[in-house]
MIDOSE-1310 file (N, C-alpha, C; in nm, 2 decimals, decimal comma, always signed):
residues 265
xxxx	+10,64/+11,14/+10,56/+10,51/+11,09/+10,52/+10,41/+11,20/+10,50; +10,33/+11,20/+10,35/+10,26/+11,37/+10,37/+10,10/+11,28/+10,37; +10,03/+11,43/+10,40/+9,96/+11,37/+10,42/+9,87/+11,37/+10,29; +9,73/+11,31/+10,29/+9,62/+11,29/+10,12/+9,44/+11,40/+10,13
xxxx	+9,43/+11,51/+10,06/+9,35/+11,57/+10,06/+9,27/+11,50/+9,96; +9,15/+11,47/+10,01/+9,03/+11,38/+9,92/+8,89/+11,47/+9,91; +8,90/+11,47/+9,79/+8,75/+11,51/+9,75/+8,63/+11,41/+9,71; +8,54/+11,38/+9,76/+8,41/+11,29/+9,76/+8,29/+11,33/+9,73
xxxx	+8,24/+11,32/+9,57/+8,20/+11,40/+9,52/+8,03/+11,30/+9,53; +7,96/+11,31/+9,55/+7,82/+11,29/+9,64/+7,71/+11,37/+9,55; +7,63/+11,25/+9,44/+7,58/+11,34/+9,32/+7,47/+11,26/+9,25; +7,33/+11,29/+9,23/+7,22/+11,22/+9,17/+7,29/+11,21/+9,03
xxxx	+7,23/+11,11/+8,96/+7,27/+11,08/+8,81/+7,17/+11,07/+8,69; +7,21/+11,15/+8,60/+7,12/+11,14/+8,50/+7,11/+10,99/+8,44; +6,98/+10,93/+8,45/+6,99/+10,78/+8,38/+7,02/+10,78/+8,23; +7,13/+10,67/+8,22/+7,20/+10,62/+8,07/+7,20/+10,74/+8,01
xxxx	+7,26/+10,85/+8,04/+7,37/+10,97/+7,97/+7,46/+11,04/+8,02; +7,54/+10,98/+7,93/+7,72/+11,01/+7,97/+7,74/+11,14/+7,96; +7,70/+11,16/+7,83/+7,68/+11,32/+7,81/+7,64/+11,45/+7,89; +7,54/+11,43/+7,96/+7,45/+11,53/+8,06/+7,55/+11,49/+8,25
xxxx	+7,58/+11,38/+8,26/+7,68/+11,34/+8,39/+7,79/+11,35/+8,32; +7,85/+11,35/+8,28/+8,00/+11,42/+8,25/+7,98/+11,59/+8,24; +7,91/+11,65/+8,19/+7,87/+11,79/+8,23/+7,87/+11,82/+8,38; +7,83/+11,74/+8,41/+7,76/+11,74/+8,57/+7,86/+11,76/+8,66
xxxx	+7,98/+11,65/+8,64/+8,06/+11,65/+8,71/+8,18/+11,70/+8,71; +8,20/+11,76/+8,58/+8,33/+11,84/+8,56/+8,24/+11,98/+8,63; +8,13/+12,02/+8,64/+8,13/+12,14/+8,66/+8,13/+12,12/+8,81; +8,10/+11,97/+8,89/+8,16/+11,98/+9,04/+8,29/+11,99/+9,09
xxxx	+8,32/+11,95/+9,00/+8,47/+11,95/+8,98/+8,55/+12,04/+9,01; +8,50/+12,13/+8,92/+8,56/+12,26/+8,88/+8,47/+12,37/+9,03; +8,38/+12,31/+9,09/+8,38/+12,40/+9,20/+8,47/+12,38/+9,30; +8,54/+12,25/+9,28/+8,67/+12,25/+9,41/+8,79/+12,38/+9,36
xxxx	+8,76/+12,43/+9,49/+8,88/+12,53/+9,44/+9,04/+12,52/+9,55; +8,98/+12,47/+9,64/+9,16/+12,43/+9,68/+9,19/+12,29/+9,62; +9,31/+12,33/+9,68/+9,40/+12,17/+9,63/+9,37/+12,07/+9,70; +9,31/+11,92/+9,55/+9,31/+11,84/+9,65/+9,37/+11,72/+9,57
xxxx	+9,43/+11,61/+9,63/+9,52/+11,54/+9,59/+9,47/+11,37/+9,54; +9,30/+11,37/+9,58/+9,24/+11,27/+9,52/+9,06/+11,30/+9,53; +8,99/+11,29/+9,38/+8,89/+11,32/+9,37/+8,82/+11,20/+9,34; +8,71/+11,14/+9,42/+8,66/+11,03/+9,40/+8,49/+11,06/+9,37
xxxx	+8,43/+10,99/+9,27/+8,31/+10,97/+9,19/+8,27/+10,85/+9,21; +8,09/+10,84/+9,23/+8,04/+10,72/+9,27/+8,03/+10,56/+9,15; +7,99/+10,47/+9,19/+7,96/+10,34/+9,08/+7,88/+10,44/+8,96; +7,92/+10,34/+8,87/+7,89/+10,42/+8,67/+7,86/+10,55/+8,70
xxxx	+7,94/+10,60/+8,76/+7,88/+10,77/+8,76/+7,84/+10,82/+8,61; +7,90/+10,78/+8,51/+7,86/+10,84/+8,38/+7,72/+10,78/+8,35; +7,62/+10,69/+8,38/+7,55/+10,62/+8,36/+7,40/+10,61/+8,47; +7,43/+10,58/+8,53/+7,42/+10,48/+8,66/+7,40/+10,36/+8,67
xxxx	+7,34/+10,30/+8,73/+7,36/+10,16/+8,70/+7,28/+10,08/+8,69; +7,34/+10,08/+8,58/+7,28/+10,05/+8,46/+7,24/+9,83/+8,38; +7,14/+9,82/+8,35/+7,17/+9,65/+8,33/+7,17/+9,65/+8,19; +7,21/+9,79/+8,13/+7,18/+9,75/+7,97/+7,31/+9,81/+7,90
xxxx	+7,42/+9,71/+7,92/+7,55/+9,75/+7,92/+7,56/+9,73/+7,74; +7,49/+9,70/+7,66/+7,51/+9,70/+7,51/+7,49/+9,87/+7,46; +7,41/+9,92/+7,49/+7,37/+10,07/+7,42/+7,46/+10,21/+7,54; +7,57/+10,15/+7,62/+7,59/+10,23/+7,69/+7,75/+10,21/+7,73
xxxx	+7,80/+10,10/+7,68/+7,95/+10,05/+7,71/+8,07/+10,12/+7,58; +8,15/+10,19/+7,67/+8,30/+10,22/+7,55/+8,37/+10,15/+7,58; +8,43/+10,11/+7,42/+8,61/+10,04/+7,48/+8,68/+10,17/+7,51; +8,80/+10,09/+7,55/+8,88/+10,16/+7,62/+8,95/+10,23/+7,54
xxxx	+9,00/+10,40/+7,58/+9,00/+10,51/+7,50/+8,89/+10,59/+7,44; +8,78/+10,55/+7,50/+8,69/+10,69/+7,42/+8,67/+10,75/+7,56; +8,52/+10,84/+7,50/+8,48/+10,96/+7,54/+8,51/+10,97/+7,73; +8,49/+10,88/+7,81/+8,49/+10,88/+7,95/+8,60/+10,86/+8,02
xxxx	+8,71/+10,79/+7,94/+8,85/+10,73/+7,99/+8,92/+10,87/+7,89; +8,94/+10,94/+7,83/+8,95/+11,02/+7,76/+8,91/+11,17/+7,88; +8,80/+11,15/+7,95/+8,73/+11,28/+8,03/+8,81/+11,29/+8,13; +8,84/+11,15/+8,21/+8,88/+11,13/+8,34/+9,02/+11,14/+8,33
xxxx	+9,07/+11,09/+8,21/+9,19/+11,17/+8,20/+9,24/+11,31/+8,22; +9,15/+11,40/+8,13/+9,14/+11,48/+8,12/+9,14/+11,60/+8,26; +9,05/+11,58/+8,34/+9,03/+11,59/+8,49/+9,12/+11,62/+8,57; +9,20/+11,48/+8,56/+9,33/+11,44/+8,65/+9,37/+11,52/+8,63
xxxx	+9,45/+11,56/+8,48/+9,54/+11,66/+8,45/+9,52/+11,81/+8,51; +9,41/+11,86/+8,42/+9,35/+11,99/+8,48/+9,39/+12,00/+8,63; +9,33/+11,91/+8,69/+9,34/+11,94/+8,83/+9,45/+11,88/+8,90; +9,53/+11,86/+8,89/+9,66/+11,82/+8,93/+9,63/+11,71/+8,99
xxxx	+9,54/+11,65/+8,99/+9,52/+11,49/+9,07/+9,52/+11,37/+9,05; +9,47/+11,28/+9,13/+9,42/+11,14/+9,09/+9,28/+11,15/+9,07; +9,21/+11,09/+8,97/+9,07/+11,10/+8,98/+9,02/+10,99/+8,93; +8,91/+10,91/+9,00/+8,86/+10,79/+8,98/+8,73/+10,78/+9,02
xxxx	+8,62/+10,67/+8,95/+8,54/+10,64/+8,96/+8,50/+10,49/+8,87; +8,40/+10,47/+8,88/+8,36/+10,34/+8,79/+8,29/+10,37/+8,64; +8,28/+10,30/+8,53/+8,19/+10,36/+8,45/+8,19/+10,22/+8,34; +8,11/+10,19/+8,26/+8,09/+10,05/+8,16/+8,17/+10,03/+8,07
xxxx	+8,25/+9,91/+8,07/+8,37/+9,93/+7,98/+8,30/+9,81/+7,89; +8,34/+9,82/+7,78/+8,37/+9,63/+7,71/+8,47/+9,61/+7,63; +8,52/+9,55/+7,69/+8,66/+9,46/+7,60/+8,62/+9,34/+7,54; +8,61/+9,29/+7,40/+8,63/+9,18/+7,32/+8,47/+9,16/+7,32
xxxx	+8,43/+9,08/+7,35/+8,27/+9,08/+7,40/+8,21/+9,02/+7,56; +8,29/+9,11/+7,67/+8,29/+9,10/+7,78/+8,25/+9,26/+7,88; +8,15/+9,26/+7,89/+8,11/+9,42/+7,99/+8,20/+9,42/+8,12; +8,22/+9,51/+8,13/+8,32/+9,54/+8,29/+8,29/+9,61/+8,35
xxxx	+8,24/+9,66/+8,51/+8,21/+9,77/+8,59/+8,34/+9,80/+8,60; +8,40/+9,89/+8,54/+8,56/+9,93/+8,55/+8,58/+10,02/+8,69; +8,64/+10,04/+8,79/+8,67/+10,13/+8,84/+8,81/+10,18/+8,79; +8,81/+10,32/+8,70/+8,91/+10,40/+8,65/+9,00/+10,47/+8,72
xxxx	+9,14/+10,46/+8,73/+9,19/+10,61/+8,85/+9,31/+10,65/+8,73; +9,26/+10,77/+8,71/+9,34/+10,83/+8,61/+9,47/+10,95/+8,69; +9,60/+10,90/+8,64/+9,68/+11,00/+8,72/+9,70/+11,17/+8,59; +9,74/+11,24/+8,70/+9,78/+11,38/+8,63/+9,85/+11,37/+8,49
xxxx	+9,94/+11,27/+8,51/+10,07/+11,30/+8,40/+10,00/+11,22/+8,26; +9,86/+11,12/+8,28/+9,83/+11,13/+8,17/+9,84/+10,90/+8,18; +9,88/+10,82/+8,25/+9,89/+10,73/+8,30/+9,74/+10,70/+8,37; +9,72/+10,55/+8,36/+9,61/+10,50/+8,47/+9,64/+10,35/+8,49
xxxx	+9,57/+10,31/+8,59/+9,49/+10,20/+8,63/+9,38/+10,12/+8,64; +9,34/+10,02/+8,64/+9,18/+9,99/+8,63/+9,18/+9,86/+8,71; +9,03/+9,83/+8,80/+8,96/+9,76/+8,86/+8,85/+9,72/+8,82; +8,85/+9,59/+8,80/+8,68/+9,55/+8,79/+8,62/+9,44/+8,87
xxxx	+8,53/+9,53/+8,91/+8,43/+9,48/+9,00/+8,43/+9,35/+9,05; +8,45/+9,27/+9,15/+8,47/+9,13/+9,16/+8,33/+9,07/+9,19; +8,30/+9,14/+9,31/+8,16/+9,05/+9,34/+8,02/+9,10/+9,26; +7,98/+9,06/+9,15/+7,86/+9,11/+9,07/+7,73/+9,06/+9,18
xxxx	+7,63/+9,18/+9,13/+7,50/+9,22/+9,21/+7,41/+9,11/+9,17; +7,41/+8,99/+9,24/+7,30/+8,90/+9,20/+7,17/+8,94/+9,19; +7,14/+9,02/+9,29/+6,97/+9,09/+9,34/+6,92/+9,16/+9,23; +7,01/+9,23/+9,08/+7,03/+9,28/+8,96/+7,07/+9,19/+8,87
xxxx	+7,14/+9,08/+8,89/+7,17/+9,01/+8,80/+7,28/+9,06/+8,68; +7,36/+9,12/+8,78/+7,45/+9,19/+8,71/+7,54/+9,10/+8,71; +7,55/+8,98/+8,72/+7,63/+8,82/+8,70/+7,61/+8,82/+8,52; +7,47/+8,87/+8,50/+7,46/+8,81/+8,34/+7,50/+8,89/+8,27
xxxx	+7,54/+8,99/+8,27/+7,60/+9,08/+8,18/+7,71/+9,16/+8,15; +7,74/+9,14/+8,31/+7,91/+9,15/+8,30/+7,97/+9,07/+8,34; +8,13/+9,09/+8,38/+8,22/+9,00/+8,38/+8,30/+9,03/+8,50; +8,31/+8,99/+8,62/+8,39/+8,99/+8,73/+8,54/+9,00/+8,69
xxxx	+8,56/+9,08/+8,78/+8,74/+9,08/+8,80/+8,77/+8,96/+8,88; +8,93/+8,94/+8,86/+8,98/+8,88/+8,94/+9,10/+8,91/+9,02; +9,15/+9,05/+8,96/+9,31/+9,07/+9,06/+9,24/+9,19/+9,19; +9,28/+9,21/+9,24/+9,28/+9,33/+9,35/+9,35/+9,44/+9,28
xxxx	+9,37/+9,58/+9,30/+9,42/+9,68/+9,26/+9,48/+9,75/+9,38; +9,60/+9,79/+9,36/+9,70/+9,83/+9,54/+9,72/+9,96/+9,43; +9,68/+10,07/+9,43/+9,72/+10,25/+9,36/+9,83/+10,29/+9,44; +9,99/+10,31/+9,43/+10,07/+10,40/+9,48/+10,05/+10,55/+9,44
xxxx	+9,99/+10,65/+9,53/+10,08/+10,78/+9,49/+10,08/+10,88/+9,58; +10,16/+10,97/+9,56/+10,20/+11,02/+9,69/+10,24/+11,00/+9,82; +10,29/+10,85/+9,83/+10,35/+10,80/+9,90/+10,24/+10,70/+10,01; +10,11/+10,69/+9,92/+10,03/+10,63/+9,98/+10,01/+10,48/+9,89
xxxx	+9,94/+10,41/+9,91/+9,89/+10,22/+9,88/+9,68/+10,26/+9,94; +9,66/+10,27/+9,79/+9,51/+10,28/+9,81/+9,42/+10,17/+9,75; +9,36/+10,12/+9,77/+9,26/+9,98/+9,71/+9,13/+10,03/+9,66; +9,10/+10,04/+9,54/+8,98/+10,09/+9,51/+8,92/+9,96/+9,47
xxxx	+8,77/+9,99/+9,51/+8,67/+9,85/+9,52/+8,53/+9,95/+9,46; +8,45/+9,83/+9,44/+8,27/+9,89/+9,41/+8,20/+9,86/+9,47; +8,11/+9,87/+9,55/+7,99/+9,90/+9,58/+7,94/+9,73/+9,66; +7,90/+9,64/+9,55/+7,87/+9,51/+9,65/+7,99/+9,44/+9,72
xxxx	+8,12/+9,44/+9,68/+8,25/+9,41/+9,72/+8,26/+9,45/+9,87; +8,19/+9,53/+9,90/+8,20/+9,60/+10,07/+8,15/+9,48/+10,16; +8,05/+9,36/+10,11/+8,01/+9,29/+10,18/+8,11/+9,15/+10,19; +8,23/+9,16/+10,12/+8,28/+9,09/+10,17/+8,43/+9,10/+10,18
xxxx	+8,45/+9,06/+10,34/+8,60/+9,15/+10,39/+8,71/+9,05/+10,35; +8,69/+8,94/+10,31/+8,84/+8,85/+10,27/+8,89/+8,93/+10,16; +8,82/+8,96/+10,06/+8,83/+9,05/+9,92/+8,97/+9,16/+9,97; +8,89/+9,25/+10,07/+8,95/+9,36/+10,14/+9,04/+9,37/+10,21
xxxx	+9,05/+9,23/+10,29/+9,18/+9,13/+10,40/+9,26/+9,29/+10,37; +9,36/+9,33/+10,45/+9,47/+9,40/+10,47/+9,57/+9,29/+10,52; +9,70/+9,33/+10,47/+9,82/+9,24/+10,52/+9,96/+9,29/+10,56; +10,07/+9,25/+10,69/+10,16/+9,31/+10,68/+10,27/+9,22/+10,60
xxxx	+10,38/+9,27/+10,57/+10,51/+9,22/+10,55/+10,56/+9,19/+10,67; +10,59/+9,01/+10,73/+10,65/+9,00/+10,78/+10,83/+9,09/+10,84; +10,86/+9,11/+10,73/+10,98/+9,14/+10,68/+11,00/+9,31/+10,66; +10,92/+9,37/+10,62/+10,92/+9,49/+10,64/+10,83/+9,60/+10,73
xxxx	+10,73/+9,50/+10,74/+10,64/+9,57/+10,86/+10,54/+9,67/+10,76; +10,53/+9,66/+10,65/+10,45/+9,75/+10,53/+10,31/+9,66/+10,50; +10,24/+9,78/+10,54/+10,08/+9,75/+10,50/+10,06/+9,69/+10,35; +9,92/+9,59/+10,30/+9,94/+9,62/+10,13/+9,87/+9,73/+10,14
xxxx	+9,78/+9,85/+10,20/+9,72/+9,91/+10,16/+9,70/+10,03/+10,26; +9,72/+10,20/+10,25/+9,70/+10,25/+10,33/+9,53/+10,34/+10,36; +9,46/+10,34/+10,20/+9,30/+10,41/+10,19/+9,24/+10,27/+10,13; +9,13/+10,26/+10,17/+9,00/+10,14/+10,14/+8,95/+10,22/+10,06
xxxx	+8,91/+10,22/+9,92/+8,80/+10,30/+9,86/+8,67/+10,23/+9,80; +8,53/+10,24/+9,83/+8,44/+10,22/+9,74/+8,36/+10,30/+9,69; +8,31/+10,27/+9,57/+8,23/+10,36/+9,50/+8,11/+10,29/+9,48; +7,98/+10,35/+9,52/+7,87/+10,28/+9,50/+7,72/+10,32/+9,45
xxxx	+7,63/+10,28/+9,43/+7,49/+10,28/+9,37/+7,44/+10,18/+9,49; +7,44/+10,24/+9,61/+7,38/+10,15/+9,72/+7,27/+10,23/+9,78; +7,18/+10,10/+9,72/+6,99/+10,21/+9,76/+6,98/+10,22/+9,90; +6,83/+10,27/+9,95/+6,83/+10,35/+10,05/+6,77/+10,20/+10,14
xxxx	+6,70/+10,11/+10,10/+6,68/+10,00/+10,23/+6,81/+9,97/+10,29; +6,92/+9,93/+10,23/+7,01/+9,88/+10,26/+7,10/+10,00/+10,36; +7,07/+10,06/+10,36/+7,18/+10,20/+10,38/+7,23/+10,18/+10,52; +7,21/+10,10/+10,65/+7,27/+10,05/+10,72/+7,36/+9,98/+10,75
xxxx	+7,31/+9,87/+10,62/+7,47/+9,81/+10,59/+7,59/+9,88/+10,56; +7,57/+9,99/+10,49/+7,69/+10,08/+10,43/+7,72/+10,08/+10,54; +7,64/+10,16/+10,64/+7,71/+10,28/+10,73/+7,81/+10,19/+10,82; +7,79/+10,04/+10,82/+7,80/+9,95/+10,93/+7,93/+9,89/+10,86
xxxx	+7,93/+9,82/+10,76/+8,03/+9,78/+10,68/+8,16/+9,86/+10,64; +8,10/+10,01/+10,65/+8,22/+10,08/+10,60/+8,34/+10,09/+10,71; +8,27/+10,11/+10,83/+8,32/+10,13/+10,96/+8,38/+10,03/+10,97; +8,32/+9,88/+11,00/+8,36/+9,74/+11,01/+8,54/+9,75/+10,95
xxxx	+8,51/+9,78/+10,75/+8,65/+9,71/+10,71/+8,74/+9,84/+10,78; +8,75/+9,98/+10,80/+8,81/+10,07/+10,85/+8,90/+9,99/+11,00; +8,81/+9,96/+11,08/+8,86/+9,90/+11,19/+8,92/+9,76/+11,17; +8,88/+9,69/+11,13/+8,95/+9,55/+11,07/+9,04/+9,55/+11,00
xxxx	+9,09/+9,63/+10,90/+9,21/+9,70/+10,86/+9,32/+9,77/+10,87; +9,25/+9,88/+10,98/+9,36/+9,93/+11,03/+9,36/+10,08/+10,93; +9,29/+10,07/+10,88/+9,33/+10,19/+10,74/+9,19/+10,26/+10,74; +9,24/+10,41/+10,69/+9,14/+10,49/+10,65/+9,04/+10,43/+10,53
xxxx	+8,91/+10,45/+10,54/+8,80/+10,39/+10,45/+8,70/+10,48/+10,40; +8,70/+10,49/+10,28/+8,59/+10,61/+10,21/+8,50/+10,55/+10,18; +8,35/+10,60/+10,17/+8,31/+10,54/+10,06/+8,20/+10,60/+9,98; +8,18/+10,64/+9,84/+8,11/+10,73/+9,81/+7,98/+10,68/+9,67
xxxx	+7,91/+10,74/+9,78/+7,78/+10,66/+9,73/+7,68/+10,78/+9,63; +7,58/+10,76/+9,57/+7,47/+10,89/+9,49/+7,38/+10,88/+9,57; +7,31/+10,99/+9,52/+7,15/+11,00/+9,58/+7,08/+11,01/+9,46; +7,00/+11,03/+9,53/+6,86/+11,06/+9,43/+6,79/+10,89/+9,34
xxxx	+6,70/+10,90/+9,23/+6,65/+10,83/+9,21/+6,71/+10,74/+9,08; +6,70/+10,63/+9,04/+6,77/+10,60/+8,92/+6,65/+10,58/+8,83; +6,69/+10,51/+8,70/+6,53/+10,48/+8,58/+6,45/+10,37/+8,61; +6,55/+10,31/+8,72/+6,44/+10,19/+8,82/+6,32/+10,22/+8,93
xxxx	+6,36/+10,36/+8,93/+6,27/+10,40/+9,03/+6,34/+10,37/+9,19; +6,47/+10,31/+9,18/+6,54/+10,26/+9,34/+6,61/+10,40/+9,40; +6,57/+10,46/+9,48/+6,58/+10,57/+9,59/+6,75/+10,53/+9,65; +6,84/+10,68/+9,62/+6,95/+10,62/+9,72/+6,99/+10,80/+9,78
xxxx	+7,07/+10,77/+9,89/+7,05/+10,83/+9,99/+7,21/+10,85/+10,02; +7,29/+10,82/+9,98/+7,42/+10,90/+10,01/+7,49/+10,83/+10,13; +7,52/+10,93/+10,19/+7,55/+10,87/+10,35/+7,71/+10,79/+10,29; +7,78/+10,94/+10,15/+7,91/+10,91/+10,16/+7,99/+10,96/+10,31
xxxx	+8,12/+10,91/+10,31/+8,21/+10,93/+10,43/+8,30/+10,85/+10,41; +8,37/+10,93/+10,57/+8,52/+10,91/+10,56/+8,52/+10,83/+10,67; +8,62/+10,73/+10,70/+8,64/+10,70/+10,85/+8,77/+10,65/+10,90; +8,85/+10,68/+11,00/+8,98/+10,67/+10,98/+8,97/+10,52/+11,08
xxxx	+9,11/+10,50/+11,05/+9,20/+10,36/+11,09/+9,14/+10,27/+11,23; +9,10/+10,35/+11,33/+9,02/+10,32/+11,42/+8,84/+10,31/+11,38; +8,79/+10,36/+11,26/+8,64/+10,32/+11,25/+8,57/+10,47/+11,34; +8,65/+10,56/+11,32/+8,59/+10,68/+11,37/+8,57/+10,78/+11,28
xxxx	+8,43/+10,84/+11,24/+8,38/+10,92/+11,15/+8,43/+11,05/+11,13; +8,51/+11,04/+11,02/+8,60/+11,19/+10,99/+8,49/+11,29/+10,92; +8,42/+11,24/+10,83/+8,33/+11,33/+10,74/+8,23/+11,25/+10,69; +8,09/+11,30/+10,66/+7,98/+11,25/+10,67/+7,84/+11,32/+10,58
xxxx	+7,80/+11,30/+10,47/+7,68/+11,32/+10,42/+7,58/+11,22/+10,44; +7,46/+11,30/+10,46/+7,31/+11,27/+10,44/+7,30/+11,22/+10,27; +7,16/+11,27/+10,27/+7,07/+11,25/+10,15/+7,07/+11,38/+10,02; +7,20/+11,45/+10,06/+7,17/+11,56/+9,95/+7,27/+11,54/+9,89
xxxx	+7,28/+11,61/+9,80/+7,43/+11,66/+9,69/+7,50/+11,74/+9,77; +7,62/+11,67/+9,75/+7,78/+11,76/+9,83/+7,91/+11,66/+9,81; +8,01/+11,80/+9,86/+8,16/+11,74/+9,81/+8,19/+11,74/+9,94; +8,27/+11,61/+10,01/+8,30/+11,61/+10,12/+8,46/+11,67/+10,10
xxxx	+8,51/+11,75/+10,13/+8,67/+11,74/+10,11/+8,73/+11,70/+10,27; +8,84/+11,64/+10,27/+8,87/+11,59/+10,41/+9,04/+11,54/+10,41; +9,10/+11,55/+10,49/+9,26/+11,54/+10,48/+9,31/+11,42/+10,57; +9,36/+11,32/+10,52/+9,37/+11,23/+10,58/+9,56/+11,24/+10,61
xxxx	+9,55/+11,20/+10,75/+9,68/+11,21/+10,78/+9,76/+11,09/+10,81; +9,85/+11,06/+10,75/+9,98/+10,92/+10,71/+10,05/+10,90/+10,86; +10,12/+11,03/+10,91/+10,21/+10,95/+11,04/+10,11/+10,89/+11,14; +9,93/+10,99/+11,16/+9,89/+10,93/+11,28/+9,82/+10,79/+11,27
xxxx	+9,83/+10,77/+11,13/+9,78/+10,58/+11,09/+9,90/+10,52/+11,13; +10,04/+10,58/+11,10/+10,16/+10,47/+11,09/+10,18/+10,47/+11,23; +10,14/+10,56/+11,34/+10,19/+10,57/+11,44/+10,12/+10,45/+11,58; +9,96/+10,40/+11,49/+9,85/+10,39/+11,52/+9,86/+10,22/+11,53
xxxx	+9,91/+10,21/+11,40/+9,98/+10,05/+11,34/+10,11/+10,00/+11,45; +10,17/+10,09/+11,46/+10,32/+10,08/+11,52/+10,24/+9,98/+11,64; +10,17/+10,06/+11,72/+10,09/+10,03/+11,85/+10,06/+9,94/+11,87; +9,93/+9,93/+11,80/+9,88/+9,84/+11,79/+9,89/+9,72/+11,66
xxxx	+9,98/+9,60/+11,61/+9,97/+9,57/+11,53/+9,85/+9,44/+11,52; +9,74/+9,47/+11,53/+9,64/+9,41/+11,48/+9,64/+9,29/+11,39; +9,65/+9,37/+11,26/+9,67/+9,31/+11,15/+9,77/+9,21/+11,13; +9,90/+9,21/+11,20/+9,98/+9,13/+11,21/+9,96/+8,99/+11,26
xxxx	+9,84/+9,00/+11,36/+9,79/+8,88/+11,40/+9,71/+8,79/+11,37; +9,62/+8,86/+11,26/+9,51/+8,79/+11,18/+9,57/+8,71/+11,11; +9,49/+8,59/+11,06/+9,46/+8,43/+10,97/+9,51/+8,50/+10,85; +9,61/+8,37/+10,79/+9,65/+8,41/+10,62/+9,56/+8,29/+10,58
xxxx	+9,51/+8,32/+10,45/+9,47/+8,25/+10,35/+9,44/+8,32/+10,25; +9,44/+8,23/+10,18/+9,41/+8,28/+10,00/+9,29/+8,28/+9,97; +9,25/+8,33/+9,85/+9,13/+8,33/+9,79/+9,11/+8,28/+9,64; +9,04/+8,15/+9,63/+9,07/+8,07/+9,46/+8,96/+8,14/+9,39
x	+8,95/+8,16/+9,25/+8,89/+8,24/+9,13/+8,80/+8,09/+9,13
């Protein structure tokens, strides 16, 4: 079982230009100089977030799904973040994970920001996203999704004893009143799951004038704080280890004991 070096890339955003944050971030990018095996970027990092998804949304295959591609490869990784997609005449908070060889995946956003009213303009997901690679099961989520843990439920296989998921990921545009709840929530689903939980938020100000404050991090299977940003710009890099989660699970099976139920669309 090896283990997953994550980069958490913690970064103010130029409002509605893709152009000037795609600069931005390849050149953070490009300041990681060891190896690292998964590079994660906050909610619409190309954007921020944004309620005016007509003057600012690509279909799929241009300039951002095309960059992040790009990325992956260069740098021998997985690399993901969220950014405004539209398919047909439907907006999507996409969360993208583009692999090395040139292949991806995509998530969209399930629980939309009513307090924004980001109900009216985009379009909720409905499946969950389980990412294999490198011998890991990763769940990437966005930003209001953190507030609710049925979404996030972890599960075993009766039958094989296999997690559906070994990393929780969120990416978010979560302002600074709230920033409690992050710190509290992130921990929460980490411990309730059993699984390492990231989650990587921006700073600085958006064209709303809403103040955010970072306070990305890591926290492993128990809800104990591996790595940790304030209020500034920075790359957390941090190595998350596979046998002492499986070892951790073995022990204690938790998760095996919690309530099944589904969830209807």
């Amino acid at each position: 079982m090896s283990d997953l070096t994550v980069a958490i890339i913690q970064s103010d955003l130029h409002w509605e230009n893709t152009e000037a944050n795609l600069a931005n971030f390849e050149e953070k990018i490009w300041s990681i100089t060891e190896p690292v095996d998964l590079i994660i970027l906050p909610e619409m990092f190309s954007t921020g977030f944004s309620m005016t998804p007509e003057g600012l949304a690509e279909v799929p295959g241009l300039k951002t799904h095309k960059w992040l591609l790009q990325m992956a490869n260069q740098k021998k990784a997985l690399v993901g973040g969220s950014y405004i997609v539209k398919e047909g005449t439907d907006y999507h908070n996409r969360f993208f994970m583009a692999f090395p060889d040139g292949s991806y995946q995509t998530y969209d956003k399930r629980h939309l920001f009513s307090l924004a009213k980001e109900e009216l303009y985009f379009k909720g997901g409905t499946e969950r996203l389980i990412v294999e690679y490198k011998g890991w099961k990763i769940c990437p989520m966005v930003c209001y999704d953190l507030r609710f843990p049925a979404w996030a439920k972890n599960r075993v296989d009766p039958s094989t004893g296999s997690y559906d998921y070994d990393l929780l990921l969120y990416v978010a545009s979560w302002p600074k009143p709230r920033i409690n709840a992050w710190d509290t929530l992130l921990k929460a689903r980490a411990i309730e799951n059993q699984s390492y939980t990231i989650g990587c938020n921006r700073v600085g100000k958006d064209g709303n004038d809403y103040a955010y404050v970072g306070h990305s991090a890591v926290y492993d299977y128990l809800g104990e704080s591996q790595a940790f940003l304030t209020d500034q710009e920075g790359i957390i890099i941090q190595k998350l280890e596979k046998s002492e989660q499986e070892d951790f699970r073995r022990k204690y099976p938790f998760v095996a004991d919690s309530d099944e139920f589904s969830i209807t669309n």
